[in-house]
N, CA, C and O of each residue as an XYZ file, in Angstrom:
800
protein
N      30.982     28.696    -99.140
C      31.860     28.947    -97.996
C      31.082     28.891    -96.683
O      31.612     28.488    -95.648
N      30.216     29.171    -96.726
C      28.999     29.794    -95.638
C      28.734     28.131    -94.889
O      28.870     27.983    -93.674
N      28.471     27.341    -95.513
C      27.550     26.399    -95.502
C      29.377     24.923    -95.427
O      29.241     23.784    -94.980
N      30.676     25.440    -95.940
C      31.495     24.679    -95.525
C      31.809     25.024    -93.698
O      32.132     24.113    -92.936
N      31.635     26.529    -93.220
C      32.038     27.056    -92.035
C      30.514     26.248    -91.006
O      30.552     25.715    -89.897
N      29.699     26.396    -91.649
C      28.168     25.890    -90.911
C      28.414     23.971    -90.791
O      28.463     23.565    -89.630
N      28.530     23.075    -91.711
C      29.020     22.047    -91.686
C      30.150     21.433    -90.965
O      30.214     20.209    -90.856
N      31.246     22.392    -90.355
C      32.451     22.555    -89.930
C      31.995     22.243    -88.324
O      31.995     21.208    -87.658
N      31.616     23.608    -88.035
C      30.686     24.160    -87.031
C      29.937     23.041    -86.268
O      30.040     22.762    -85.074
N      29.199     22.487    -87.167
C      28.515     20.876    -86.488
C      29.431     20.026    -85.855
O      29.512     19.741    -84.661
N      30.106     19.660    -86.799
C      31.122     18.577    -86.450
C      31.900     19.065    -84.864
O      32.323     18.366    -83.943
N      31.876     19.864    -84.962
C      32.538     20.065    -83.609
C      31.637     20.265    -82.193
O      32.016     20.074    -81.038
N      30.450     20.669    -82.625
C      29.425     20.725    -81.647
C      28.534     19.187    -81.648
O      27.778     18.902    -80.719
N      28.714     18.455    -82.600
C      28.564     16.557    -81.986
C      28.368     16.132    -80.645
O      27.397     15.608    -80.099
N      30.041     16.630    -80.021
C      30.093     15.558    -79.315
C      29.716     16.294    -78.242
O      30.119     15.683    -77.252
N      29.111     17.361    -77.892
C      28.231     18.368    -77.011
C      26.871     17.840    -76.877
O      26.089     17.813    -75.927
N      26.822     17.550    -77.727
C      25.304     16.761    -77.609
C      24.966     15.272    -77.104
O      24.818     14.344    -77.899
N      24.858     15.129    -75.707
C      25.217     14.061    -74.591
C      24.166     13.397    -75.140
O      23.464     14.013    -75.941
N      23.809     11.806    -74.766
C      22.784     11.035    -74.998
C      22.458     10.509    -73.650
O      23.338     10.252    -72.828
N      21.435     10.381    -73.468
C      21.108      9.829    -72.108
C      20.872      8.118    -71.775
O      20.012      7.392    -72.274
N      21.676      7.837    -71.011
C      22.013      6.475    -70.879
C      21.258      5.575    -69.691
O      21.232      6.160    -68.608
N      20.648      4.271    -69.706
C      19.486      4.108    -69.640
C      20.535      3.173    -68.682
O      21.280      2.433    -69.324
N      20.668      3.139    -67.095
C      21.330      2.435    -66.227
C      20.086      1.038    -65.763
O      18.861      1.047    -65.646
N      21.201     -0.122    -65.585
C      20.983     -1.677    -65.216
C      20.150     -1.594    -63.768
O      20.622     -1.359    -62.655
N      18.524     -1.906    -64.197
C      18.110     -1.664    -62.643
C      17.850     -3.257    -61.853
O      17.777     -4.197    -62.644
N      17.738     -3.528    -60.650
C      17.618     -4.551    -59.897
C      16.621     -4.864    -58.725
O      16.994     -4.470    -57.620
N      15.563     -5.430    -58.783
C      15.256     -5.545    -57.246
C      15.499     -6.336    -56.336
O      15.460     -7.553    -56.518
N      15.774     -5.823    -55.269
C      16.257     -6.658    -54.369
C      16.111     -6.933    -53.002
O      15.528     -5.920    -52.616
N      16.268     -7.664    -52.006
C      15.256     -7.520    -50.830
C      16.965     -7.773    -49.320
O      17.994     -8.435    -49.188
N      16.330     -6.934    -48.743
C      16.568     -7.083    -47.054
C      16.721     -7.804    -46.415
O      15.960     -8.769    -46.345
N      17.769     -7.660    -45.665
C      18.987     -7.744    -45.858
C      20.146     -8.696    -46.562
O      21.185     -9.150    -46.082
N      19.773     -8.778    -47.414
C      20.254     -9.758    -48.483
C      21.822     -9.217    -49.101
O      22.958     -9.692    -49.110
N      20.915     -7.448    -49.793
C      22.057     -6.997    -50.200
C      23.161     -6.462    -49.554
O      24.018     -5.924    -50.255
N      23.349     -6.520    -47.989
C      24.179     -6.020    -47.560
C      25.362     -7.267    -47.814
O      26.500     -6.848    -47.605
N      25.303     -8.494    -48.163
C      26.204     -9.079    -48.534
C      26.807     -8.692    -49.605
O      27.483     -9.641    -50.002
N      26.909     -7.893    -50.209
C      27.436     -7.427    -51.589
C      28.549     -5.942    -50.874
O      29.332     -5.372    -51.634
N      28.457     -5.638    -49.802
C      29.605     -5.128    -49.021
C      30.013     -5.003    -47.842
O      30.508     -3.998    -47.331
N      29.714     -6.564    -47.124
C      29.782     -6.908    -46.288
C      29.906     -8.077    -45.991
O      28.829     -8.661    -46.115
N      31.301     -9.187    -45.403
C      31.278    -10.711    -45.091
C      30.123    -11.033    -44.233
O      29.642    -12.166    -44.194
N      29.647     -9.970    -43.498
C      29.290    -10.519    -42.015
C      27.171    -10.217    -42.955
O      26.173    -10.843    -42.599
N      27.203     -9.404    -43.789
C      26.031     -8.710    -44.115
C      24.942     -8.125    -43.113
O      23.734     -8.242    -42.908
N      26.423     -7.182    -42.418
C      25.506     -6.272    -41.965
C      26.633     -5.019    -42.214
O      27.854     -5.164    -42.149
N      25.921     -3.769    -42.512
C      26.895     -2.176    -42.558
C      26.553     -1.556    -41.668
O      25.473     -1.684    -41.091
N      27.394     -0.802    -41.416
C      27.528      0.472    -40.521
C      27.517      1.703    -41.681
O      28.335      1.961    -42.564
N      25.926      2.513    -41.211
C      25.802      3.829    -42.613
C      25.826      4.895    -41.670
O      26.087      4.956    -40.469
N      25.495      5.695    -42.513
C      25.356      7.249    -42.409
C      24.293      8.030    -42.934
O      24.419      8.628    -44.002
N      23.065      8.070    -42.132
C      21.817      8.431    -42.616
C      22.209     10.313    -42.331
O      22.778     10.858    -41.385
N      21.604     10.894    -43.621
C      21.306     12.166    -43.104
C      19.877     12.499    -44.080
O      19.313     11.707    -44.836
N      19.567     13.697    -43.839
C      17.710     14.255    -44.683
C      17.949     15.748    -44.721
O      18.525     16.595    -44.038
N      17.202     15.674    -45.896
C      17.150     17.385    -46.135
C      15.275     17.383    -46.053
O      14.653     16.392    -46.436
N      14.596     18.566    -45.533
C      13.525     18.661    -45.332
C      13.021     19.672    -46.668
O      13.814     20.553    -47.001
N      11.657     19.541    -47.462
C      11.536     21.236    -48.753
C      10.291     20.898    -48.543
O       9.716     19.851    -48.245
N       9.942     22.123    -48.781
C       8.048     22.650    -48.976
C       7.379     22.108    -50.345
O       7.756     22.480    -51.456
N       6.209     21.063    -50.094
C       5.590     21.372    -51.098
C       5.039     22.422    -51.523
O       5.061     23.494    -50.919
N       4.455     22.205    -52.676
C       3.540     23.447    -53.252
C       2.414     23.516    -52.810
O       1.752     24.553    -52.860
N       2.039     22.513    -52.343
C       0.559     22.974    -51.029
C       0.728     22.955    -49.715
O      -0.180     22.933    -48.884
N       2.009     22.964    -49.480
C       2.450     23.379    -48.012
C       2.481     22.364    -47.060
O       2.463     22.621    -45.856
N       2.535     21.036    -47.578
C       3.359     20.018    -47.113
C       4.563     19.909    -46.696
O       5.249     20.914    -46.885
N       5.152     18.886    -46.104
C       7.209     19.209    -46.300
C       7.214     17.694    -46.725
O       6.318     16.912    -46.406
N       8.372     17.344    -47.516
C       8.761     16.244    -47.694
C      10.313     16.017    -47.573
O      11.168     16.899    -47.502
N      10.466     14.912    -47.564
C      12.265     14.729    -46.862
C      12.667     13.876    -48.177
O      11.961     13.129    -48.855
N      13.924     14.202    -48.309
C      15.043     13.208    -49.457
C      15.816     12.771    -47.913
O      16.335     13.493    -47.062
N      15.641     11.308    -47.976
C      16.936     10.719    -47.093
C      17.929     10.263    -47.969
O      17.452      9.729    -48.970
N      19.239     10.297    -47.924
C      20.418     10.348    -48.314
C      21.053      9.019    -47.468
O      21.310      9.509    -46.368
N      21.395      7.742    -47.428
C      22.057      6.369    -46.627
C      23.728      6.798    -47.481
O      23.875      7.228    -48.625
N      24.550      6.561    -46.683
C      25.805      6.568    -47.531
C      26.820      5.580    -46.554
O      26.904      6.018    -45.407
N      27.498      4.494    -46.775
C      28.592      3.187    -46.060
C      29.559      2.680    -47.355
O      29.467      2.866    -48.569
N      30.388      2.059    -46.634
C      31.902      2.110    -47.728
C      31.629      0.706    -47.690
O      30.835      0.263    -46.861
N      32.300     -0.147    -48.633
C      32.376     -1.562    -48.476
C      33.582     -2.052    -47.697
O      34.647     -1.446    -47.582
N      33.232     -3.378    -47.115
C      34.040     -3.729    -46.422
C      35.242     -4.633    -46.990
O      35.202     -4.971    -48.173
N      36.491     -5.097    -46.029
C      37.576     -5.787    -46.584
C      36.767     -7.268    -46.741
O      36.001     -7.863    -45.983
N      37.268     -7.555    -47.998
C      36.681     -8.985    -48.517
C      35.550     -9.201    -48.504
O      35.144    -10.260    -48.025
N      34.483     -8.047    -49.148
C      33.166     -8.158    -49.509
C      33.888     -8.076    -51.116
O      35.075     -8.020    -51.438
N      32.277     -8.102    -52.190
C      32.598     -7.922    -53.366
C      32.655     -5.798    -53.739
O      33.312     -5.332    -54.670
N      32.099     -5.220    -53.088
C      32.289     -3.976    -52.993
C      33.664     -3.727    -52.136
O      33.726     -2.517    -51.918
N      34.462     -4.207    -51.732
C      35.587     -3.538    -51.060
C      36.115     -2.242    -51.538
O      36.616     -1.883    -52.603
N      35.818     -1.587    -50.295
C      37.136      0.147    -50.530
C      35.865      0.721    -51.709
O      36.433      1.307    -52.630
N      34.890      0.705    -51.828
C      33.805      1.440    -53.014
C      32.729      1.833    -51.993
O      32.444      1.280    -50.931
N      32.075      3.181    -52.708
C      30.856      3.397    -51.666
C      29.476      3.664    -52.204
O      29.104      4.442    -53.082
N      28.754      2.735    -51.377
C      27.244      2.868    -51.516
C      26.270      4.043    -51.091
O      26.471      4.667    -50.049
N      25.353      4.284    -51.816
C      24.753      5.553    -51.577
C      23.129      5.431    -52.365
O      22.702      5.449    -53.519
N      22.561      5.300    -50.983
C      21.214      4.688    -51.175
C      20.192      6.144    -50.553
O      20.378      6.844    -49.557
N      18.898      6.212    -51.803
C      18.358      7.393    -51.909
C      17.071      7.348    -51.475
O      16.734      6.175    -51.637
N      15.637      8.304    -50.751
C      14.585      7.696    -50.503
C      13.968      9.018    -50.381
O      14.276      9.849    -49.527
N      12.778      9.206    -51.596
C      11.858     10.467    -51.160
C      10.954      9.982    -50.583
O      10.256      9.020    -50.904
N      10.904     10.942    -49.261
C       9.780     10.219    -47.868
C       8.687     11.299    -47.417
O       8.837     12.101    -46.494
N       6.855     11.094    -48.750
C       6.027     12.270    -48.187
C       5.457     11.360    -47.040
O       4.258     11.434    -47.308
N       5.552     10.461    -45.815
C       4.754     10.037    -45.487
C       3.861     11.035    -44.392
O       2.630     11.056    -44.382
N       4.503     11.639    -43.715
C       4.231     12.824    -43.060
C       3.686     14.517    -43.558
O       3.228     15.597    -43.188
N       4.016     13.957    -44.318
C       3.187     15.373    -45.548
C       2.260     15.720    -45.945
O       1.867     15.382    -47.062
N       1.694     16.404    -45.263
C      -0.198     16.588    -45.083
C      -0.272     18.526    -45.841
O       0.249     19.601    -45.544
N      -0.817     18.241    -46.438
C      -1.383     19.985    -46.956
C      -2.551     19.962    -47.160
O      -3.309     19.077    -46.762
N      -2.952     21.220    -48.002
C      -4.450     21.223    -48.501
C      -5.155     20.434    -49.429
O      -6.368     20.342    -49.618
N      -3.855     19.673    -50.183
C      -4.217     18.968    -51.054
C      -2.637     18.370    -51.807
O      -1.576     18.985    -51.916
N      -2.959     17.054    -52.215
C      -1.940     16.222    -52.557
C      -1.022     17.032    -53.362
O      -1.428     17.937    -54.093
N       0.387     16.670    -53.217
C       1.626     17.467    -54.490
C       1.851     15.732    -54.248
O       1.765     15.009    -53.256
N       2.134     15.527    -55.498
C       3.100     14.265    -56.116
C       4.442     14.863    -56.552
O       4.610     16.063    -56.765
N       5.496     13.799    -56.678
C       6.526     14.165    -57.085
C       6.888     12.955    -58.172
O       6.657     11.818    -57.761
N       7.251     13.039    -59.067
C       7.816     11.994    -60.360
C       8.758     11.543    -60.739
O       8.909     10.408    -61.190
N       9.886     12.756    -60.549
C      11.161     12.104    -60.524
C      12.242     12.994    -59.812
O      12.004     14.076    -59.275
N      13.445     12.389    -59.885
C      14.431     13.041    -59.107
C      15.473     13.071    -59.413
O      15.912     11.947    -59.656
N      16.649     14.413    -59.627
C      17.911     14.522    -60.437
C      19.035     14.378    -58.964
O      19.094     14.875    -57.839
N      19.699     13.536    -59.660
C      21.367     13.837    -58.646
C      22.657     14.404    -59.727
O      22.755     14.321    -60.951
N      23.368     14.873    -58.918
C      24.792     14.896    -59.590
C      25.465     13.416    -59.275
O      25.441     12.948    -58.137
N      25.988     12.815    -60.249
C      26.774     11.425    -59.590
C      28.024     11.296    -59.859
O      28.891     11.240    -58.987
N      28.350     11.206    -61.710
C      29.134     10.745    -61.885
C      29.144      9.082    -62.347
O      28.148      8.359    -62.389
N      30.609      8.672    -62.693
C      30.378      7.378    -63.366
C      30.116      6.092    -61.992
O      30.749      5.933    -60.948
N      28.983      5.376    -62.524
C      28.769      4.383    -61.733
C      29.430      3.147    -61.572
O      29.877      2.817    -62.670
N      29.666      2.406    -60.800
C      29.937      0.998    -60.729
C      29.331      0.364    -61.314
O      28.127      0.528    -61.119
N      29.736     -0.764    -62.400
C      29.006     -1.463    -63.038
C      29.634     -3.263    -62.811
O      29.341     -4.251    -63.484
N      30.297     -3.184    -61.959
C      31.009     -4.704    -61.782
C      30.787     -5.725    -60.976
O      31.475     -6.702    -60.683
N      29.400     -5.257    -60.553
C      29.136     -5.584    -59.111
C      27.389     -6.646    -58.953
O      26.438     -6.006    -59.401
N      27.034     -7.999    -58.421
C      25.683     -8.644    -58.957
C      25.058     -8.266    -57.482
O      25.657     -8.596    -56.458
N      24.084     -7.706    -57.456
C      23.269     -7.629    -56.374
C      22.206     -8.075    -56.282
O      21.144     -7.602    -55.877
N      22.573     -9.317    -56.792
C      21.393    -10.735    -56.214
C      20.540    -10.801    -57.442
O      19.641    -11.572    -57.108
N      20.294    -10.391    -58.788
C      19.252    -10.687    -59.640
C      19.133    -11.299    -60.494
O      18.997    -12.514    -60.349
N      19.134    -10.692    -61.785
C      19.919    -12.240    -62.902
C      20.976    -12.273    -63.191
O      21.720    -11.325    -62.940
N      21.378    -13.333    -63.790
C      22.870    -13.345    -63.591
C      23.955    -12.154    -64.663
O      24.808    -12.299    -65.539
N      23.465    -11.294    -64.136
C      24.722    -10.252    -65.185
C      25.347     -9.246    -64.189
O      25.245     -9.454    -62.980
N      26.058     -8.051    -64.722
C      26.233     -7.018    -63.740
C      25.391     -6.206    -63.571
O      24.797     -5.832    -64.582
N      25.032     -5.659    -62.347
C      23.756     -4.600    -62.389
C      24.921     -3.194    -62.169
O      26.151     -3.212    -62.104
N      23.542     -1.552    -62.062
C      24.472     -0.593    -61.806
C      23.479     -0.016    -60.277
O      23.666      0.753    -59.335
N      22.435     -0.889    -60.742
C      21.392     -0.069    -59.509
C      20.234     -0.704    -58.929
O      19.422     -1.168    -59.729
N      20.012     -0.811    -57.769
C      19.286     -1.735    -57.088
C      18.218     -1.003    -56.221
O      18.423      0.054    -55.624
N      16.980     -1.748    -56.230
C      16.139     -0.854    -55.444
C      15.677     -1.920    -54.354
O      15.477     -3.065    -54.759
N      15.508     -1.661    -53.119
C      15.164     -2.716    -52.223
C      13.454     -2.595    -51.820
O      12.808     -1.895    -51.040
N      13.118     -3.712    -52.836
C      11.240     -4.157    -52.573
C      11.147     -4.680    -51.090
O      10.391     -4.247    -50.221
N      11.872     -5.483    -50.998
C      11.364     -6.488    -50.037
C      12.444     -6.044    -48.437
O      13.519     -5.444    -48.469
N      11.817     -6.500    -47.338
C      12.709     -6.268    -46.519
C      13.126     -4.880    -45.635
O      13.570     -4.863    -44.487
N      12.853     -3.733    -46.512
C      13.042     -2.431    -46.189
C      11.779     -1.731    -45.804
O      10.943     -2.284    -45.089
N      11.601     -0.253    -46.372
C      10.450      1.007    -46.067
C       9.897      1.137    -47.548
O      10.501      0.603    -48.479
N       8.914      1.747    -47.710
C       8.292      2.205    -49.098
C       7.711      1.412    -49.656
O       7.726      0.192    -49.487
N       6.977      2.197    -50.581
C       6.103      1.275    -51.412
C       6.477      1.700    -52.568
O       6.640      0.605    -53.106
N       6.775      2.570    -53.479
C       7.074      2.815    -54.944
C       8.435      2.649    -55.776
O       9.345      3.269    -55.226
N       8.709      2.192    -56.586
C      10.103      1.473    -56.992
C      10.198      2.587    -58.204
O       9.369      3.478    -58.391
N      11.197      2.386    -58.865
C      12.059      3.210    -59.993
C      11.314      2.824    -61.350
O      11.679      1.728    -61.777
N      10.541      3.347    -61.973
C      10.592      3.494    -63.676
C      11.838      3.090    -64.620
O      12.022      2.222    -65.473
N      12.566      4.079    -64.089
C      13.666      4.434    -64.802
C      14.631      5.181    -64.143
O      14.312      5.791    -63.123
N      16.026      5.234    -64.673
C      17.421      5.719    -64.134
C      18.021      6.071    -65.142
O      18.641      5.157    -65.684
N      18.090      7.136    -65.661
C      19.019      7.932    -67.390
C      20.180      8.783    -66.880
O      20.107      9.824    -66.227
N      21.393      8.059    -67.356
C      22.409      8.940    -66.914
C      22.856     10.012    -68.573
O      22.818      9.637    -69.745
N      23.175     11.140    -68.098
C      23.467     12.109    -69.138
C      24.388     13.005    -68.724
O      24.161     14.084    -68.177
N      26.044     12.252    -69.158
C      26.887     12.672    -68.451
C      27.442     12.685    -66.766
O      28.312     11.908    -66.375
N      26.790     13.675    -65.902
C      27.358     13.453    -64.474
C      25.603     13.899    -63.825
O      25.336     14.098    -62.640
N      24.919     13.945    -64.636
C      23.864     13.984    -63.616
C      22.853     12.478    -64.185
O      22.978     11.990    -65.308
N      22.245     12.149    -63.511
C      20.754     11.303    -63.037
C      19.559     11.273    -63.130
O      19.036     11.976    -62.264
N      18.923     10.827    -63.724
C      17.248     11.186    -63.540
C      16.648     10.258    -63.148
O      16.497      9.469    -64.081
N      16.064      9.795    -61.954
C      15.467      8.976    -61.730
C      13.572      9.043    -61.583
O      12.903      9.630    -60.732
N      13.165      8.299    -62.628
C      12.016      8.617    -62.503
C      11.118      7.336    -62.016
O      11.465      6.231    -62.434
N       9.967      7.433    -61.144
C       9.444      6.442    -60.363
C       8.346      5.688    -61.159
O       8.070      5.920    -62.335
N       7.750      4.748    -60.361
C       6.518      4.279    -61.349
C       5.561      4.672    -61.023
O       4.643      4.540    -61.832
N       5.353      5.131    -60.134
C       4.215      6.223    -59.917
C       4.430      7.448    -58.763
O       5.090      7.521    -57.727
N       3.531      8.362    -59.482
C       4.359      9.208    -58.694
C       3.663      9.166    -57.123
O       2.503      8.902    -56.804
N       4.698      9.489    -56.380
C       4.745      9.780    -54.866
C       4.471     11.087    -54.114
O       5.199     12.069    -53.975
N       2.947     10.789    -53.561
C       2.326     11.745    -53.309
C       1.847     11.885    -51.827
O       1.564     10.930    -51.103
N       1.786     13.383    -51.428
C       1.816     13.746    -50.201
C       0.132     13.101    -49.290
O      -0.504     12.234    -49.890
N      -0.227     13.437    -48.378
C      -0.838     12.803    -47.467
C      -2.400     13.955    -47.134
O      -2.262     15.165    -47.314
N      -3.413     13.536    -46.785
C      -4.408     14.352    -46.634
C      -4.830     14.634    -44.945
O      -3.991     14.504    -44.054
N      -5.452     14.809    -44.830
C      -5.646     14.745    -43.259
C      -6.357     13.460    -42.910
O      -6.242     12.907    -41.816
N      -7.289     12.906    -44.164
C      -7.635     11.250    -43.876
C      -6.722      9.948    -43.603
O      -6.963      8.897    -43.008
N      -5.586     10.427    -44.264
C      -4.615      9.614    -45.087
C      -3.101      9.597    -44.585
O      -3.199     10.103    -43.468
N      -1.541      9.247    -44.822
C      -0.275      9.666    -44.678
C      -0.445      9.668    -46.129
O      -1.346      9.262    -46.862
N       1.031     10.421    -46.401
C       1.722     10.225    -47.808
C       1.966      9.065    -48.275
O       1.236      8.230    -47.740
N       2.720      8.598    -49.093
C       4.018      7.657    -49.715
C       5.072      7.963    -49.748
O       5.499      9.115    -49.828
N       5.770      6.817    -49.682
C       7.392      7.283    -49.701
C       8.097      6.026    -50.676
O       7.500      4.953    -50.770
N       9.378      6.244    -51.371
C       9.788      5.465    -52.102
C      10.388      4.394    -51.721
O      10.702      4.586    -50.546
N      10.735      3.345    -52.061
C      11.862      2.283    -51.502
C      12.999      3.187    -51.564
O      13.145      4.231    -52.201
N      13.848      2.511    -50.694
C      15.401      3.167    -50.996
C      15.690      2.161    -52.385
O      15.235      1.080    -52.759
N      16.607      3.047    -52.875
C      17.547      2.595    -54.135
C      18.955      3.093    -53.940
O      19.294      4.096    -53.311
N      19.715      2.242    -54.571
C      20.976      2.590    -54.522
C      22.303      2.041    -55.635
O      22.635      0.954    -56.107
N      22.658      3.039    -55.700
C      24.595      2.938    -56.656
C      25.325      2.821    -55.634
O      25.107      2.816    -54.423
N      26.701      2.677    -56.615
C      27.655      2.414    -55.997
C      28.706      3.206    -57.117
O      28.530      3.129    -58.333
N      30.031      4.121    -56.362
C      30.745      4.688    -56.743
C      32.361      4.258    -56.190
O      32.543      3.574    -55.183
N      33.267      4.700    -56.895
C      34.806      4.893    -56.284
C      34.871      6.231    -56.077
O      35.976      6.703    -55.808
N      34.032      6.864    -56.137
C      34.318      8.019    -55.254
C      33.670      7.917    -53.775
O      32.802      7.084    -53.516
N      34.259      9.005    -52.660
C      33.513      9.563    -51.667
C      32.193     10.421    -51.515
O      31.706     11.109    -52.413
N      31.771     10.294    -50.433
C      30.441     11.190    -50.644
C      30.966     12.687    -49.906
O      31.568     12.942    -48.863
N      30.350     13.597    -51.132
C      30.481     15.008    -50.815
C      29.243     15.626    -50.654
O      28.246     15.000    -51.014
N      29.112     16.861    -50.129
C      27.739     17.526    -49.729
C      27.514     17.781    -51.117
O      28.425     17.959    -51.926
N      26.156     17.800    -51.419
C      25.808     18.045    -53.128
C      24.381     18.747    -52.672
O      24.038     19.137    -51.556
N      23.661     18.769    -53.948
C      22.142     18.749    -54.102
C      21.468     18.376    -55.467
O      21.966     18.482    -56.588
N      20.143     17.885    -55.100
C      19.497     17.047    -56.353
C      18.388     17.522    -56.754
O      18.176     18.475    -56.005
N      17.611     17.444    -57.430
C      16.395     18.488    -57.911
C      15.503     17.709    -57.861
O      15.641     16.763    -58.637
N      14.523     17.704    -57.194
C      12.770     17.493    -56.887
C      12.042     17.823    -57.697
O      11.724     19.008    -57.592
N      11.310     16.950    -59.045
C      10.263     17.503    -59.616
C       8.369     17.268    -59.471
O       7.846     16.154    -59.496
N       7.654     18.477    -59.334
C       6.503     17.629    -58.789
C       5.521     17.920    -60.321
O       5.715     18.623    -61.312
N       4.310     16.896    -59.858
C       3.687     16.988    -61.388
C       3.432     18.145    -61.507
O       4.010     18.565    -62.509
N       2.753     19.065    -60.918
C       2.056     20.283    -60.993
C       3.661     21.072    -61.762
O       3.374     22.237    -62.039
N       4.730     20.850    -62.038
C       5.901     21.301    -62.304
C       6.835     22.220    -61.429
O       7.696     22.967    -61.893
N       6.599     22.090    -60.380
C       6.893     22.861    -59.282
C       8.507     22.148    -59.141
O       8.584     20.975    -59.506
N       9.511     22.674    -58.736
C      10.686     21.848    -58.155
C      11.654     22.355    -57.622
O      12.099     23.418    -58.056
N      12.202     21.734    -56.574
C      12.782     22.053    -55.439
C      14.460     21.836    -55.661
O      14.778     21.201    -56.666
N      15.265     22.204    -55.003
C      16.921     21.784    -54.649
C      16.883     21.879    -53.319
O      16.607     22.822    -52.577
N      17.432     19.954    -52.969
C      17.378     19.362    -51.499
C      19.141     19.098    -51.863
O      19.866     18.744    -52.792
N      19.201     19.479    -50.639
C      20.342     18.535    -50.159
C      20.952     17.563    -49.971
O      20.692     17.212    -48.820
N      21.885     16.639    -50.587
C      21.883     15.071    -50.396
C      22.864     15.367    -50.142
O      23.241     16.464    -49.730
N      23.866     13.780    -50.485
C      25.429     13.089    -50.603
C      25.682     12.470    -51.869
O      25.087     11.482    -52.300
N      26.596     13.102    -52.440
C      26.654     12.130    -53.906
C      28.164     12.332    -54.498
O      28.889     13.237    -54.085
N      28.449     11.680    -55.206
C      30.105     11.551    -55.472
C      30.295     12.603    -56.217
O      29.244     12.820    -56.821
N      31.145     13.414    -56.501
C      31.297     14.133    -57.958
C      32.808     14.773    -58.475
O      32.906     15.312    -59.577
């Protein structure tokens, strides 16, 4: 009986157990992709930044880009929301790196080619053309949150030196952007909740 109620028990706790889903990444260069929601390929955004303390007493900024697509682009009426951890200004006693970074999102756009090979992508990081030097590892969705982890990690600045900062990257949603927050992890395991824009 014990072991029919324990067997039972599983089956229903299955589908609780989320798998983490490994999102379509892209690189792509400036200003190229603004043709993907825009005839003219150029947008009108909405930059905002949240500022957090490293653990050696640096500050580093999450910039948050957020613009809607335009009439008779291939994004029409959908919105873009492009992400960028920026230590370049981040000087302490000694380097904090950061590795990866959680959002709340939600389901992504997946219908959409932003210039790479020929399939649908879900996420694009801009190498060429833009700011930054470090691009995406990886992007695991698990359910409504994100993990984006970099290819190396992005680390703060010395008094010889500036920091690094990431390329922007970016999704695309049918939702609007709402005030949210995303979680900062640094190697030393230290981690922060910044402020962004993200659909949910």
């Amino acid at each position: 009986m014990r072991k029919t109620i324990l067997f039972t028990s599983l089956i229903f706790l299955m589908p609780l157990v989320a798998k983490a889903a490994p999102l379509r990444i892209v690189n792509v260069t400036a200003p190229a992709i603004n043709c993907v929601f825009s005839t003219s390929c150029s947008v009108r955004v909405k930059d905002t930044k949240d500022e957090f303390d490293l653990s050696n007493g640096g500050e580093g900024i999450l910039r948050t880009r957020t613009f809607t697509g335009a009439s008779g682009s291939p994004a029409e009426g959908l919105f873009a929301y492009q992400y960028r951890v920026d230590l370049t200004d981040a000087v302490g006693t000694k380097p904090s790196c950061i590795d990866w970074i959680s959002v709340s999102f939600g389901p992504v756009v997946s219908t959409l080619d932003f210039g790479g090979p020929a399939r649908r992508d879900q996420l694009f990081v801009i190498t060429s053309g833009g700011t930054g030097s470090i691009g995406l590892e990886s992007a695991l969705q698990t359910r409504d949150t994100i993990r984006f982890r970099f290819k190396s990690p992005v680390c703060s600045g010395t008094a010889a030196a500036k920091g690094a900062s990431t390329y922007f990257w970016g999704l695309v949603s049918t939702s609007d952007p709402e005030n949210t927050t995303a979680l900062i992890h640094e190697t030393g395991g230290a981690t922060h909740v910044v402020k962004t824009r993200s659909p949910i």
